[in-house]
Biopython code that builds the backbone (N, CA, C, O; Angstrom):
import numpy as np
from Bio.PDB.StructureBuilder import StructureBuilder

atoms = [
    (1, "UNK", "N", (46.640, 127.619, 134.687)),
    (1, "UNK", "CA", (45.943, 127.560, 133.426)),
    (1, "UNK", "C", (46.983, 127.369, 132.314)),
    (1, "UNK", "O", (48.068, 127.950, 132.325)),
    (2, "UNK", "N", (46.527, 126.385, 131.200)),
    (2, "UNK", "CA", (47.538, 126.169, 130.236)),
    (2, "UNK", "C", (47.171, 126.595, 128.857)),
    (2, "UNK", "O", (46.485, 125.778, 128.242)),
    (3, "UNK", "N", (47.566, 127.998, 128.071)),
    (3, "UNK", "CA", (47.566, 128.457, 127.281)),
    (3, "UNK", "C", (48.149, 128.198, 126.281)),
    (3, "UNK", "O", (49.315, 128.590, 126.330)),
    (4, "UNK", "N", (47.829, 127.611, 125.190)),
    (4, "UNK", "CA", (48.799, 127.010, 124.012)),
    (4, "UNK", "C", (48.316, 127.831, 122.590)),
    (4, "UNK", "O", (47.237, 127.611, 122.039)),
    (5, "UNK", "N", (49.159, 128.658, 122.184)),
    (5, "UNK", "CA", (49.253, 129.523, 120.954)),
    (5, "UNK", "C", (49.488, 128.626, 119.439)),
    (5, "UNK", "O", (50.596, 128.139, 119.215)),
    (6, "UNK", "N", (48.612, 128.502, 118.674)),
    (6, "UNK", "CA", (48.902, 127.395, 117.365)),
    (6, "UNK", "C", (49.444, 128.641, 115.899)),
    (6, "UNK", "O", (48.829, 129.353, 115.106)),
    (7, "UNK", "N", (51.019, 128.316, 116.202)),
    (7, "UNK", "CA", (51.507, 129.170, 115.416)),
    (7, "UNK", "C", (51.142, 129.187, 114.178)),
    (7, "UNK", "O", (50.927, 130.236, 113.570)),
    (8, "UNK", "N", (51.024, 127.939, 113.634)),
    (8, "UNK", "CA", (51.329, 127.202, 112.197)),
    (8, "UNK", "C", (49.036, 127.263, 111.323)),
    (8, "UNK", "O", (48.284, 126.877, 110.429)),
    (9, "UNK", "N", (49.183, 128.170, 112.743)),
    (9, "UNK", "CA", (47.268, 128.821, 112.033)),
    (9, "UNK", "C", (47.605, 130.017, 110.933)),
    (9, "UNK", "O", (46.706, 130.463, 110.219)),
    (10, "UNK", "N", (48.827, 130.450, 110.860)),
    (10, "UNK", "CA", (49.000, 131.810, 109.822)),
    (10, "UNK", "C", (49.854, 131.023, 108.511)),
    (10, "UNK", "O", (50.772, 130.225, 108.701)),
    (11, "UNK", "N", (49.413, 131.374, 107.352)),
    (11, "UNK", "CA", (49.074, 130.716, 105.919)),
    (11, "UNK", "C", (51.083, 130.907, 105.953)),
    (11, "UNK", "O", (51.710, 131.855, 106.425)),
    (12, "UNK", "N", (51.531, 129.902, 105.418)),
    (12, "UNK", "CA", (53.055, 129.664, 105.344)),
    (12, "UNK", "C", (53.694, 130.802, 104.421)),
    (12, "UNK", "O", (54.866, 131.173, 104.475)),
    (13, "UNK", "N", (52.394, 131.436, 103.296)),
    (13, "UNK", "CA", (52.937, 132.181, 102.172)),
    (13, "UNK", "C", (52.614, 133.814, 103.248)),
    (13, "UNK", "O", (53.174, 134.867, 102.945)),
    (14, "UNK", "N", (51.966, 133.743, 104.060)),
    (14, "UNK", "CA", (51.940, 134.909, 105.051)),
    (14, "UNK", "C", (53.437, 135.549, 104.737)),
    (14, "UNK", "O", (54.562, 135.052, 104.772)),
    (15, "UNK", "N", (52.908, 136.977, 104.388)),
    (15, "UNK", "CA", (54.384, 138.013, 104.050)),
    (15, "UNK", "C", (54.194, 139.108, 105.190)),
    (15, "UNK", "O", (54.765, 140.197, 105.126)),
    (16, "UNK", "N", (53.295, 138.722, 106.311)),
    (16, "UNK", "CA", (52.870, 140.007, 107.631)),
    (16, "UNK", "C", (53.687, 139.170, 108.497)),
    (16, "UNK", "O", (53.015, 138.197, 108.839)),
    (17, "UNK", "N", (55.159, 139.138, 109.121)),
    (17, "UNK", "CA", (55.546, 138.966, 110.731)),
    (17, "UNK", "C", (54.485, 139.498, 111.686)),
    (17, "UNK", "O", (54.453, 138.882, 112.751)),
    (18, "UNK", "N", (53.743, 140.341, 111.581)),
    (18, "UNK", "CA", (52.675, 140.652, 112.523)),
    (18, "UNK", "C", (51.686, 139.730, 113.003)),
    (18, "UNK", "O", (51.174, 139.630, 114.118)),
    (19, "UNK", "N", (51.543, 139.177, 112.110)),
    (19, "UNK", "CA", (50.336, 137.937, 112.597)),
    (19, "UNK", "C", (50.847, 136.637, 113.521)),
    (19, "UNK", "O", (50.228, 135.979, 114.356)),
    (20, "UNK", "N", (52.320, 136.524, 113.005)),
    (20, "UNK", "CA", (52.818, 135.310, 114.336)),
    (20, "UNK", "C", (53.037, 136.072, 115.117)),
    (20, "UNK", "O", (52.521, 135.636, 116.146)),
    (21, "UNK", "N", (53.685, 137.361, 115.393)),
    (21, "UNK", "CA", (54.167, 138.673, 116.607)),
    (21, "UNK", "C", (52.520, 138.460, 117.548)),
    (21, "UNK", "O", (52.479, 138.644, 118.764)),
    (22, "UNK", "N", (51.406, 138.098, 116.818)),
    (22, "UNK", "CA", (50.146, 138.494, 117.770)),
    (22, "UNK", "C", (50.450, 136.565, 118.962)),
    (22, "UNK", "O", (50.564, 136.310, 120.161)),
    (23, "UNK", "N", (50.450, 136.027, 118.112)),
    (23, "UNK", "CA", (50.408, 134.775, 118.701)),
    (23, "UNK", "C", (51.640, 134.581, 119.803)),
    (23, "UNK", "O", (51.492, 133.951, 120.850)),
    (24, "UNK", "N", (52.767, 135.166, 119.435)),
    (24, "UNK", "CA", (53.723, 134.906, 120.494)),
    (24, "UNK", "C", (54.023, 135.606, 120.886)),
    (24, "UNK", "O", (55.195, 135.434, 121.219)),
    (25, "UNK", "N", (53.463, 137.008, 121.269)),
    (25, "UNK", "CA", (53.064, 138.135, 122.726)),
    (25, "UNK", "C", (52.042, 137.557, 123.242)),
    (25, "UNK", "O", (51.937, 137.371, 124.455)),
    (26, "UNK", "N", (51.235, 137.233, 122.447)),
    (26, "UNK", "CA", (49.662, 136.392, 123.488)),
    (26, "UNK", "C", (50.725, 135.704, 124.887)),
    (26, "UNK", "O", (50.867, 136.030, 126.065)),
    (27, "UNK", "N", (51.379, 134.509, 123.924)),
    (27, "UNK", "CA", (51.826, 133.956, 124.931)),
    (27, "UNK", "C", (53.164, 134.779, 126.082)),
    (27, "UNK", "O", (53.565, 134.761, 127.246)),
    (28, "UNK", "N", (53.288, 135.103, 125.421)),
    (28, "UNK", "CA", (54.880, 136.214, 126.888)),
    (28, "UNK", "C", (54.018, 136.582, 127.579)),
    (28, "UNK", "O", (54.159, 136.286, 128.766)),
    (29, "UNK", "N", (52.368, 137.620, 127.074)),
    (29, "UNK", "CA", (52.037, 137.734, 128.276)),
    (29, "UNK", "C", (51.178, 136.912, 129.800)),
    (29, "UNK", "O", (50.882, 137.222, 130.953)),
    (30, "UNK", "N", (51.041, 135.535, 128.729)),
    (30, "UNK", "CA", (50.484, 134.526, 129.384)),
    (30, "UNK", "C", (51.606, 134.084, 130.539)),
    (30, "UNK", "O", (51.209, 134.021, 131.703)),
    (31, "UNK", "N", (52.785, 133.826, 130.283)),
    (31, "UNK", "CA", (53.694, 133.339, 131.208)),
    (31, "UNK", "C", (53.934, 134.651, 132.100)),
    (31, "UNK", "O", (53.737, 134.562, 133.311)),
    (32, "UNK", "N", (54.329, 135.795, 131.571)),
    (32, "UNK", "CA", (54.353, 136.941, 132.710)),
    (32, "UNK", "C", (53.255, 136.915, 133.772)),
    (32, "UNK", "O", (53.815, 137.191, 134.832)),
    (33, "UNK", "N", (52.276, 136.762, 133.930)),
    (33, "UNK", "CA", (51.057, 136.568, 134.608)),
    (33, "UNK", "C", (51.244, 135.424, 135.460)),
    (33, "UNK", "O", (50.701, 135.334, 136.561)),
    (34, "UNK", "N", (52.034, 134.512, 134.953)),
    (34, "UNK", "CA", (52.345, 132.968, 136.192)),
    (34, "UNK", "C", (51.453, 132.330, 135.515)),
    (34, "UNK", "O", (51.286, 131.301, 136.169)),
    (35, "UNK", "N", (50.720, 132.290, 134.541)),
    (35, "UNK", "CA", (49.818, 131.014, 133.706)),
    (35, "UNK", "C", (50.884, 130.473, 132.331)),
    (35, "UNK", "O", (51.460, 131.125, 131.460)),
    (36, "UNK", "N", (50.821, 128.957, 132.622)),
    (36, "UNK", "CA", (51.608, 128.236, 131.339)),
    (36, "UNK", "C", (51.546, 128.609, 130.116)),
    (36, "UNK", "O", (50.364, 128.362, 129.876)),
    (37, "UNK", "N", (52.004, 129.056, 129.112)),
    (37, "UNK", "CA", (51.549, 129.430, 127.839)),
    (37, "UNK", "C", (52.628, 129.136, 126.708)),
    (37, "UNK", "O", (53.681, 129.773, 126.684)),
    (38, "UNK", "N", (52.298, 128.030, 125.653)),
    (38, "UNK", "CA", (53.255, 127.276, 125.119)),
    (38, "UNK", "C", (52.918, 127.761, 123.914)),
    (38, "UNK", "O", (51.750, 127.670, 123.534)),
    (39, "UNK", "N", (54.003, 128.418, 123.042)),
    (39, "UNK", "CA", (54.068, 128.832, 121.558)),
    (39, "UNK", "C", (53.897, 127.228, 120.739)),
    (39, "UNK", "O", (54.833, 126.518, 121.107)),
    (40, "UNK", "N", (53.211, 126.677, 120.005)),
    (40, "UNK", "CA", (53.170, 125.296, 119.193)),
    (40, "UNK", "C", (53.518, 126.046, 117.879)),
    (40, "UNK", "O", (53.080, 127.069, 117.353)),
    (41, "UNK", "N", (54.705, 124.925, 117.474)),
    (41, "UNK", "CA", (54.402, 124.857, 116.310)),
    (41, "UNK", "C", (54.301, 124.071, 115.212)),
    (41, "UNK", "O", (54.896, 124.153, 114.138)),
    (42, "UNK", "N", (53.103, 122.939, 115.770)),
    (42, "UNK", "CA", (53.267, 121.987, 115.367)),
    (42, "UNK", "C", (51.779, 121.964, 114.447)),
    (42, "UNK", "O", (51.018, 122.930, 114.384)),
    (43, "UNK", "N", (51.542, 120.565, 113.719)),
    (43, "UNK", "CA", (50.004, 120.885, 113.598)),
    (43, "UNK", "C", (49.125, 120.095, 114.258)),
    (43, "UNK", "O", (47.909, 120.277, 114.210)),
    (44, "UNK", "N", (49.664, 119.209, 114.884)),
    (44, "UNK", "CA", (48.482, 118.042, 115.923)),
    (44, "UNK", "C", (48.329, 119.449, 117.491)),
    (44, "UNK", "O", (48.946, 120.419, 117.931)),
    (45, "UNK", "N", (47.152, 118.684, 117.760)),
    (45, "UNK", "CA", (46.397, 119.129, 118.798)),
    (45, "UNK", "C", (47.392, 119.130, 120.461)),
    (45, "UNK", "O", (48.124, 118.184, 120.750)),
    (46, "UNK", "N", (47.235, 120.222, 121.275)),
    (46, "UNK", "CA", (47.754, 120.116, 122.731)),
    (46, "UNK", "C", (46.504, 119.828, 123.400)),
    (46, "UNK", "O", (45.465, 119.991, 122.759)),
    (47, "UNK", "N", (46.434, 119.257, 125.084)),
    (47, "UNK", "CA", (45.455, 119.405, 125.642)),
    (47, "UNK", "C", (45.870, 120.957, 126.364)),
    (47, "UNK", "O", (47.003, 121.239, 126.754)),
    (48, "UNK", "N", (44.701, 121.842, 126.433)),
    (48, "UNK", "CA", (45.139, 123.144, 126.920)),
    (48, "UNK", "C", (43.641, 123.428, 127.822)),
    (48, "UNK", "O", (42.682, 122.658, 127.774)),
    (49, "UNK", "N", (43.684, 124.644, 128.602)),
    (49, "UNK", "CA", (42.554, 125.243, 128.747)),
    (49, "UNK", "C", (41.781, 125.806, 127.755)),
    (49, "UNK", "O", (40.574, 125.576, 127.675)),
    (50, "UNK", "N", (42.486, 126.658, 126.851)),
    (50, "UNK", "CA", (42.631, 127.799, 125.822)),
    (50, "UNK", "C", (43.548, 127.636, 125.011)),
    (50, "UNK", "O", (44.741, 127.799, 125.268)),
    (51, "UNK", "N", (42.959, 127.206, 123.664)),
    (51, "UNK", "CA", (43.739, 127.130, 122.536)),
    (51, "UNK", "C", (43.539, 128.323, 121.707)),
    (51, "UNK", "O", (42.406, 128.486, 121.255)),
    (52, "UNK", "N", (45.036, 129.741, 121.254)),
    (52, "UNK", "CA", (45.061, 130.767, 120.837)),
    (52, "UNK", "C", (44.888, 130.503, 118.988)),
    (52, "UNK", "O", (45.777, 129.869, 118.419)),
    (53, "UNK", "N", (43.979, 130.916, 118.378)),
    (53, "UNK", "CA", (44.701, 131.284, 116.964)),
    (53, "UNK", "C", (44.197, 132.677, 116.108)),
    (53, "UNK", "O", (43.246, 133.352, 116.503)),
    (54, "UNK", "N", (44.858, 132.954, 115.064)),
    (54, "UNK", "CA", (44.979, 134.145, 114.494)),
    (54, "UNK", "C", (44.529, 133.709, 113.577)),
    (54, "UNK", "O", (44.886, 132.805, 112.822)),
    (55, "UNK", "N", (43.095, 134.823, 113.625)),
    (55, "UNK", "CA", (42.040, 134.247, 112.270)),
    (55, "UNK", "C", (40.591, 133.581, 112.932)),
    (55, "UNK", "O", (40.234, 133.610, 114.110)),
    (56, "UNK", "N", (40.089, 133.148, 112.087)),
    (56, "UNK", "CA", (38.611, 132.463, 112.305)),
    (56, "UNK", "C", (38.621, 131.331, 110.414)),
    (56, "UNK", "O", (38.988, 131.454, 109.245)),
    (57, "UNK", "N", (37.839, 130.189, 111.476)),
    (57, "UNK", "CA", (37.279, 129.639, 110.208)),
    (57, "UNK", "C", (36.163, 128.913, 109.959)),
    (57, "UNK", "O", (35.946, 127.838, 110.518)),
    (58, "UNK", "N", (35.147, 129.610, 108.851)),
    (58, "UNK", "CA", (34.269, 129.247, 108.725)),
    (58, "UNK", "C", (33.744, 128.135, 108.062)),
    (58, "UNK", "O", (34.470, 127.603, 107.221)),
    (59, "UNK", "N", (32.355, 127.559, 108.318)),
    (59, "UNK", "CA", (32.116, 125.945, 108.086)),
    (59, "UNK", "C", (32.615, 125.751, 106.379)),
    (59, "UNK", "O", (33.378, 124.850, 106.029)),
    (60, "UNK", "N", (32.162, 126.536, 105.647)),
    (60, "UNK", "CA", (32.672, 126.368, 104.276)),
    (60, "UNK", "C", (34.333, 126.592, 104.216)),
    (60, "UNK", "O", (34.781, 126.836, 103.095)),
    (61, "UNK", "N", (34.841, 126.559, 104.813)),
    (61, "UNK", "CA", (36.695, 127.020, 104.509)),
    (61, "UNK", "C", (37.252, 125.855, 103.824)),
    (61, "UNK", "O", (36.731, 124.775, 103.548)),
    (62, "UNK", "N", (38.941, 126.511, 103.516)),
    (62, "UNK", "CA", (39.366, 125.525, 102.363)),
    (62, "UNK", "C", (40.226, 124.814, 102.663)),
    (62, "UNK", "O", (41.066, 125.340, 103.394)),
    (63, "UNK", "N", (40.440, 123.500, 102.328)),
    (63, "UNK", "CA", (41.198, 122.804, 102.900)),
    (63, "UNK", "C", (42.654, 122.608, 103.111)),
    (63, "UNK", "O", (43.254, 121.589, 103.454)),
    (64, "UNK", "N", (43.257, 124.223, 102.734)),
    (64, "UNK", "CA", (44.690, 124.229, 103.299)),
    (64, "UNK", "C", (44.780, 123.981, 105.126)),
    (64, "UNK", "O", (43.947, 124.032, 106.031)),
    (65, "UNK", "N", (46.626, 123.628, 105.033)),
    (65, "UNK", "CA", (47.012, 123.251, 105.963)),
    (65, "UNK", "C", (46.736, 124.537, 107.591)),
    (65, "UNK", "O", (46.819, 124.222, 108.778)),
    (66, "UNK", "N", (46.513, 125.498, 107.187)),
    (66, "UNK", "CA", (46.024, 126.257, 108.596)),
    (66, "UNK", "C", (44.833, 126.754, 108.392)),
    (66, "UNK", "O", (44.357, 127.464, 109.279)),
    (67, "UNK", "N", (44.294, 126.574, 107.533)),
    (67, "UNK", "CA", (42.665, 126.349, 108.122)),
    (67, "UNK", "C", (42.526, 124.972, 108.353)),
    (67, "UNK", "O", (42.100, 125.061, 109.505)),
    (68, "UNK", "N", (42.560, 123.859, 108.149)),
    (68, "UNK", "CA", (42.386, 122.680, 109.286)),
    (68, "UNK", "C", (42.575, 122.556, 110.297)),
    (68, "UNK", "O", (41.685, 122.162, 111.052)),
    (69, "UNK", "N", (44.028, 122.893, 110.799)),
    (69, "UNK", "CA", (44.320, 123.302, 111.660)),
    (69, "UNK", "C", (43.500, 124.431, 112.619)),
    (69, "UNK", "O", (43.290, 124.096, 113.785)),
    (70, "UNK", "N", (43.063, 125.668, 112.196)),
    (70, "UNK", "CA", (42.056, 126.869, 112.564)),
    (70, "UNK", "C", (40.831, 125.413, 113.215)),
    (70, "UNK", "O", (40.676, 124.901, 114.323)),
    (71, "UNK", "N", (40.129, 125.170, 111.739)),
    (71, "UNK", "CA", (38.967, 124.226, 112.362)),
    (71, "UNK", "C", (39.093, 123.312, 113.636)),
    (71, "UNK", "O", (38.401, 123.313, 114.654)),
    (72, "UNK", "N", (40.465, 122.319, 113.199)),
    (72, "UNK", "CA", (40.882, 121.732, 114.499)),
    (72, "UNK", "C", (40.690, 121.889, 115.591)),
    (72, "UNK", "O", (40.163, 121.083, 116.357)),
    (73, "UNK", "N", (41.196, 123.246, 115.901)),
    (73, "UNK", "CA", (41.112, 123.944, 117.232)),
    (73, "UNK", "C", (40.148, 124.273, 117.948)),
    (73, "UNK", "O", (40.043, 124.253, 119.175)),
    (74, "UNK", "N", (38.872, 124.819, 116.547)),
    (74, "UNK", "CA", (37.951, 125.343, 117.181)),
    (74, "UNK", "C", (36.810, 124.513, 117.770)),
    (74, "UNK", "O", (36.004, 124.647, 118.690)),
    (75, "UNK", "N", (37.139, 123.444, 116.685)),
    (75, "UNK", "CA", (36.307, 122.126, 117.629)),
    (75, "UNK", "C", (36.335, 121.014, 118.428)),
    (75, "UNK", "O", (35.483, 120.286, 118.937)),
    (76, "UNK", "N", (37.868, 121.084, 118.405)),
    (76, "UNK", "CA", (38.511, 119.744, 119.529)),
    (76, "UNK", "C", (38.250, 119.671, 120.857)),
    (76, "UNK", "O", (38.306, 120.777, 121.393)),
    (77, "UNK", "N", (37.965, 118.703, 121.641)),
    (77, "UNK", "CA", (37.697, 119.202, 123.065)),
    (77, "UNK", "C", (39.153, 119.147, 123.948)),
    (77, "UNK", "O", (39.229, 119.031, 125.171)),
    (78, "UNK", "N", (40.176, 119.250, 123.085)),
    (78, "UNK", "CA", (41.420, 119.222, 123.738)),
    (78, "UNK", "C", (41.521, 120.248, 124.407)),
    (78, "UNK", "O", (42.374, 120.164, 125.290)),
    (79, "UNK", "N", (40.965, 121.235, 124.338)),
    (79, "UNK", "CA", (40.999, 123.113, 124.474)),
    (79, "UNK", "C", (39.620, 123.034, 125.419)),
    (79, "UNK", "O", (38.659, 122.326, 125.118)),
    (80, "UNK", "N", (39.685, 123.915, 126.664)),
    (80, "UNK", "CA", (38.235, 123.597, 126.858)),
    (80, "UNK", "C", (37.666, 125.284, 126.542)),
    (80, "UNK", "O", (36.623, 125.647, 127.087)),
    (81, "UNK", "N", (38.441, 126.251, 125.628)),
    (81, "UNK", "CA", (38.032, 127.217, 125.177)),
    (81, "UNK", "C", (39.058, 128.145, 124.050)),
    (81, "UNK", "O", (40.264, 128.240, 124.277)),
    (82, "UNK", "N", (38.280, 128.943, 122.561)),
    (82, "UNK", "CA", (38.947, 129.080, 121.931)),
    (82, "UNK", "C", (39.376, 130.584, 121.896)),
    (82, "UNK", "O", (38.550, 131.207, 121.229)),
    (83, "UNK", "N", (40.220, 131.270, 122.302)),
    (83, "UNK", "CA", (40.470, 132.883, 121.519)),
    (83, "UNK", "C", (41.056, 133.260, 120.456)),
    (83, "UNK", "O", (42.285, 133.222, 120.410)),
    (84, "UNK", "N", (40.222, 133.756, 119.255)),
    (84, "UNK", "CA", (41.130, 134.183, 118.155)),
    (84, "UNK", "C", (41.516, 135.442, 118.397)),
    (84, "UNK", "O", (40.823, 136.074, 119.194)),
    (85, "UNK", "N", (42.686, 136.108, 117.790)),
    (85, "UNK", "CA", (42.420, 137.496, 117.170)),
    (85, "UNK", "C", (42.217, 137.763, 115.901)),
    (85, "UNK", "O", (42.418, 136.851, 115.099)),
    (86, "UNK", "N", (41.943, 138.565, 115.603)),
    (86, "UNK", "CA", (41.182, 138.992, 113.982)),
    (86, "UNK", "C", (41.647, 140.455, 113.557)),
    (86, "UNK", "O", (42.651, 140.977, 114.042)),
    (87, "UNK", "N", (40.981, 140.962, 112.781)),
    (87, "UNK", "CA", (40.954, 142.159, 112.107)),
    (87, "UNK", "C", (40.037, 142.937, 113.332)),
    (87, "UNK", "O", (39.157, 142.361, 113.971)),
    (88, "UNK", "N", (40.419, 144.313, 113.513)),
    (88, "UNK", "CA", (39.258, 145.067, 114.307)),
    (88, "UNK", "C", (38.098, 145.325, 113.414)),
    (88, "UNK", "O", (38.047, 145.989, 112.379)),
    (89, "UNK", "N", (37.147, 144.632, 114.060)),
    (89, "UNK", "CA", (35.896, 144.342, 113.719)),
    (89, "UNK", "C", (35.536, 146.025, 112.539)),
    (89, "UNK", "O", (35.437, 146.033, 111.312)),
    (90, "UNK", "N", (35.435, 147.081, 113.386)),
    (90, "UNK", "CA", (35.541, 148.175, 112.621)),
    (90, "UNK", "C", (36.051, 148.935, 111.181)),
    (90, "UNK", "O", (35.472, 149.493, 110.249)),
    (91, "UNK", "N", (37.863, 148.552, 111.633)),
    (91, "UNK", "CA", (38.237, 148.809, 110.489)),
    (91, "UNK", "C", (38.689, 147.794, 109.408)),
    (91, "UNK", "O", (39.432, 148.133, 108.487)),
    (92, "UNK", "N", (38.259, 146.657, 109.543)),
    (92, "UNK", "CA", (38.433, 145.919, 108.358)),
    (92, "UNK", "C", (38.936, 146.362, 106.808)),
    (92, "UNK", "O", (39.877, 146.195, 106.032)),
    (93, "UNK", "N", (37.543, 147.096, 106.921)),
    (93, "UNK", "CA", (37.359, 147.421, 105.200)),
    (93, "UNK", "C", (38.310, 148.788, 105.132)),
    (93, "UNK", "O", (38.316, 149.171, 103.962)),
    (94, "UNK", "N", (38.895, 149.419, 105.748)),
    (94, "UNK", "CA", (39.723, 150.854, 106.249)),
    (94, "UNK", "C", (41.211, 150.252, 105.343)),
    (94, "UNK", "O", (42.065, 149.631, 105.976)),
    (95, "UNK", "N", (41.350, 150.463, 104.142)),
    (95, "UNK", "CA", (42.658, 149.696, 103.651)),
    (95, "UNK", "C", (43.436, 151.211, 103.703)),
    (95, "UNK", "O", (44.145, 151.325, 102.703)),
    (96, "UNK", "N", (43.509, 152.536, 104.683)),
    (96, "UNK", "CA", (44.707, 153.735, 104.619)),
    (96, "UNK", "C", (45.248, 152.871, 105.771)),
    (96, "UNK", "O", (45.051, 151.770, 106.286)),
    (97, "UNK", "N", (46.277, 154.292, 105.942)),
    (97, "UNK", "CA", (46.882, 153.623, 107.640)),
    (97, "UNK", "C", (46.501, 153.582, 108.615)),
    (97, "UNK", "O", (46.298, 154.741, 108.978)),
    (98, "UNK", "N", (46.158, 152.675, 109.606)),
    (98, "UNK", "CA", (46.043, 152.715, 110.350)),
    (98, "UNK", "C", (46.785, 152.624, 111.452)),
    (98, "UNK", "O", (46.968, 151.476, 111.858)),
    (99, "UNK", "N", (47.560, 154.028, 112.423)),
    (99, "UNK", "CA", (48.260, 153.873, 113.126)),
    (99, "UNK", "C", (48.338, 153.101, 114.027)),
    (99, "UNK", "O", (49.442, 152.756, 114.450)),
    (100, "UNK", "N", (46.814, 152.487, 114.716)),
    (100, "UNK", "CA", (46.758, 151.819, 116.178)),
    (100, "UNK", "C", (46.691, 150.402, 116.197)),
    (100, "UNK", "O", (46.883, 149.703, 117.192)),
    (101, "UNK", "N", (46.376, 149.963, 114.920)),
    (101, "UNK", "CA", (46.690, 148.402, 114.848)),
    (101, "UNK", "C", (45.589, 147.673, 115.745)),
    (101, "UNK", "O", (45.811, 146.601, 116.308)),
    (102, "UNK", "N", (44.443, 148.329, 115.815)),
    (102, "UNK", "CA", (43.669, 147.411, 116.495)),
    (102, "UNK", "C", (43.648, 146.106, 116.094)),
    (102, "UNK", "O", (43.770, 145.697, 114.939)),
    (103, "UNK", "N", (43.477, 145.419, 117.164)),
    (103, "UNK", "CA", (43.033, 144.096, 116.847)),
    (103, "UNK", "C", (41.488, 143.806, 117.731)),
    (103, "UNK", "O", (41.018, 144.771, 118.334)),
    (104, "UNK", "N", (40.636, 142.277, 117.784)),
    (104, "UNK", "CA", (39.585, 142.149, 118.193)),
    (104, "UNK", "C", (40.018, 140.643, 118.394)),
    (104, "UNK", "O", (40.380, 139.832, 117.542)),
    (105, "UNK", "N", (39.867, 140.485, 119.870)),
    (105, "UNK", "CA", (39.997, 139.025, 120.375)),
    (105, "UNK", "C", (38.637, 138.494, 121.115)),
    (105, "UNK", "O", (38.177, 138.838, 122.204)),
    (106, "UNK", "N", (38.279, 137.801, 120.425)),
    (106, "UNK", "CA", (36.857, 136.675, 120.752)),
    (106, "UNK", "C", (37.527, 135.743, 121.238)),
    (106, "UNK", "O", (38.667, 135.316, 121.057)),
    (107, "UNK", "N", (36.047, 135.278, 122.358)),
    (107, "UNK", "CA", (36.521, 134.458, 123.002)),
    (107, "UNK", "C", (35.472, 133.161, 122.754)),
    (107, "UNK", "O", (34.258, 133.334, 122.866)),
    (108, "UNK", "N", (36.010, 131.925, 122.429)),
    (108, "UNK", "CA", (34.618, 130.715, 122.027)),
    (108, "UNK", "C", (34.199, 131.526, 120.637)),
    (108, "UNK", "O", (34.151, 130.625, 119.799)),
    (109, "UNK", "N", (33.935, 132.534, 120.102)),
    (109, "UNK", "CA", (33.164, 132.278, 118.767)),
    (109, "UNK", "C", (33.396, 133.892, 118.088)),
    (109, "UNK", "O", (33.833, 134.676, 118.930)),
    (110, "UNK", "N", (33.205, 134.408, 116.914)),
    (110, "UNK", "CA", (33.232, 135.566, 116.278)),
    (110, "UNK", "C", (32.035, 136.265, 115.965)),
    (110, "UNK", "O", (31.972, 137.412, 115.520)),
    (111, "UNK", "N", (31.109, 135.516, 116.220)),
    (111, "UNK", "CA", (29.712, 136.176, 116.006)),
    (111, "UNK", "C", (28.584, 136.369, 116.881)),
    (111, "UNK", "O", (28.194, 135.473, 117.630)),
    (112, "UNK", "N", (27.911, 137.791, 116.800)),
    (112, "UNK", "CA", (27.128, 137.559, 118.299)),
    (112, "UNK", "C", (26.752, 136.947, 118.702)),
    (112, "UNK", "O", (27.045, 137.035, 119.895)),
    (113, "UNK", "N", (25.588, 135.460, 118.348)),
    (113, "UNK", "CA", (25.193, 134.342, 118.437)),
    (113, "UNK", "C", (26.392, 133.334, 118.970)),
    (113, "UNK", "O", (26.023, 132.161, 119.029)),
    (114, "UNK", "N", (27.213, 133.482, 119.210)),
    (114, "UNK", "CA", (28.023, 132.297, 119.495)),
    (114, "UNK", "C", (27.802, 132.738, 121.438)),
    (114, "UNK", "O", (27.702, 133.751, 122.131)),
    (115, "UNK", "N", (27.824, 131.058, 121.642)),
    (115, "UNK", "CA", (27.717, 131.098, 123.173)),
    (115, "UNK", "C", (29.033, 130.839, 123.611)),
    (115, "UNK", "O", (29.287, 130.803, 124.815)),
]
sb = StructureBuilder()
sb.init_structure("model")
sb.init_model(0)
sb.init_chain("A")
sb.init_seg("    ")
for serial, (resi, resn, name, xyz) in enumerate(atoms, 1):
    if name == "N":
        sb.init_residue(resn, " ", resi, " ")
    sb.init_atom(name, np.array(xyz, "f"), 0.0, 1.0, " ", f" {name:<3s}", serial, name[0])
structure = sb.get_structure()
């Protein structure tokens, strides 16, 4: 299986190292497992099984360079499936500390309705 992580999905003015850290552990643990898993950091499309990105984007989004990219992904048939990670669904709105750093990884879509 060929796992390709789209680095260049986290906003360039991004001041969190955490958000590329999610995208390129995705992939270490993709290759530890014996499945291909290629950090990109490019902005054109790979053919993959599973194309990774950090974030979601919705039909109204704006036309910076990683949300096109985000959209790209989520609708290209280069990928024949999408996983984001996101905010934990829960604590979103929770702006104290949160020690555990949840995250929430969907798979194909972010909303219950998605097939």
């Amino acid at each position: 299986m060929k796992v390709v992580s789209y680095y260049n999905v986290v906003p360039v003015v991004n001041k969190s190292q955490e958000k590329f850290d999610i995208l390129t552990k995705f992939i270490k643990g993709v290759n530890a497992v014996g499945d291909e898993g290629v950090l990109h950091k490019g902005f054109d499309l790979q053919q993959c099984d599973v194309g990774v990105i950090q974030g979601w984007q919705h039909d109204l989004g704006k036309n910076m360079a990683h949300l096109k990219l985000r959209k790209s992904v989520m609708d290209n048939t280069a990928n024949k499936h999408v996983c984001t990670a996101d905010a934990n669904l829960f604590l979103y709105a929770n702006k104290t500390n949160q020690p555990h750093h949840y995250l929430r990884y969907s798979f194909d879509g972010v909303f219950p309705n998605t097939q």
